[in-house]
C-alpha positions in Angstrom: 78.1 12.7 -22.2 81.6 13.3 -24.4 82.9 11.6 -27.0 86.3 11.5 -28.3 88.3 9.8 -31.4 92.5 10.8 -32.2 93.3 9.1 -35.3 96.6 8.0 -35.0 97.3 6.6 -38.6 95.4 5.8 -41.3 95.6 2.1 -39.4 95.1 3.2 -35.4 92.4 5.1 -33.5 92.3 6.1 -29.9 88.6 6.6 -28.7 87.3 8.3 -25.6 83.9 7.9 -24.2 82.7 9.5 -21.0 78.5 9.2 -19.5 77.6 11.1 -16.2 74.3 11.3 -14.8 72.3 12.7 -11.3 69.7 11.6 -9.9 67.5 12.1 -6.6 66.8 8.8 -5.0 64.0 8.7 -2.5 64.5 6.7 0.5 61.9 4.8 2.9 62.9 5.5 6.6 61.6 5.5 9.7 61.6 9.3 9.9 59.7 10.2 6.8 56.5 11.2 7.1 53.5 11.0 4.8 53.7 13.1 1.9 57.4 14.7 2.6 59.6 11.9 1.3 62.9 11.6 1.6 65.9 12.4 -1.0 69.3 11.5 -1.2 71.3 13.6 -4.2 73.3 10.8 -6.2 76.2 11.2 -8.8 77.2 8.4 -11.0 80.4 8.8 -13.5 81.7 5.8 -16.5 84.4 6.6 -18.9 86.0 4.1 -21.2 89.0 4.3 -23.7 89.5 1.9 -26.8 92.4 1.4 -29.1 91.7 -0.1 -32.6 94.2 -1.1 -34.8 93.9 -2.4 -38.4 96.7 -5.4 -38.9 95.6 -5.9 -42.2 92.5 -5.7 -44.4 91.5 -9.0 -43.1 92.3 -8.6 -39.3 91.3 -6.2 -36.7 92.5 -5.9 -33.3 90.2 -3.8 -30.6 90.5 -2.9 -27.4 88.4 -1.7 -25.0 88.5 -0.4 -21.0 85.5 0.4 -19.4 86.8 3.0 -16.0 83.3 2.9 -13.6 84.2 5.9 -11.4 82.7 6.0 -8.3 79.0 6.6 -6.9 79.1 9.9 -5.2 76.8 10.4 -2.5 75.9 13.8 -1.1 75.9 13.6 2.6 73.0 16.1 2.8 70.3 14.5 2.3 66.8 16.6 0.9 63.4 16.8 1.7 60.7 17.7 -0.5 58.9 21.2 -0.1 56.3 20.9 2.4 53.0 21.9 1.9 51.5 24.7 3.4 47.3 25.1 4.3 45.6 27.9 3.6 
């Protein structure tokens, strides 16, 4: 996670705002077998940028873009460690 404010003027501010996050997501298929799921490596990236602007001490005007970057997927798909028997 980053965060990011430029202040322009006294009056205007640019603000940056960036989340990223992983995650393992176990799947259900006809392959898996009982006790060695199946998991698929998952990358999910949001960044916004604002612009605020003070017209006067009365009025505010705010602008906001919210950039949802894309799901990446890794192709290669895990499996969890099997057991072993003693």
């Amino acid at each position: 996670m980053a965060n990011g404010d430029y202040l322009l003027s006294d009056r205007n501010k640019i603000a940056i705002r960036y989340f990223g996050a992983t995650s393992n997501v176990e799947w259900s298929t006809l392959y898996e077998t009982l006790g060695n799921p199946l998991y698929q490596p998952e990358r999910f990236d949001v960044a916004s940028i604002g612009d605020t602007f003070i017209l006067s001490p009365r009025m505010v005007n705010q602008f906001w873009s919210v950039i949802i970057g894309p799901t990446r997927t890794n192709t290669t798909a895990m499996r969890s460690p099997s057991r072993t028997w003693a």
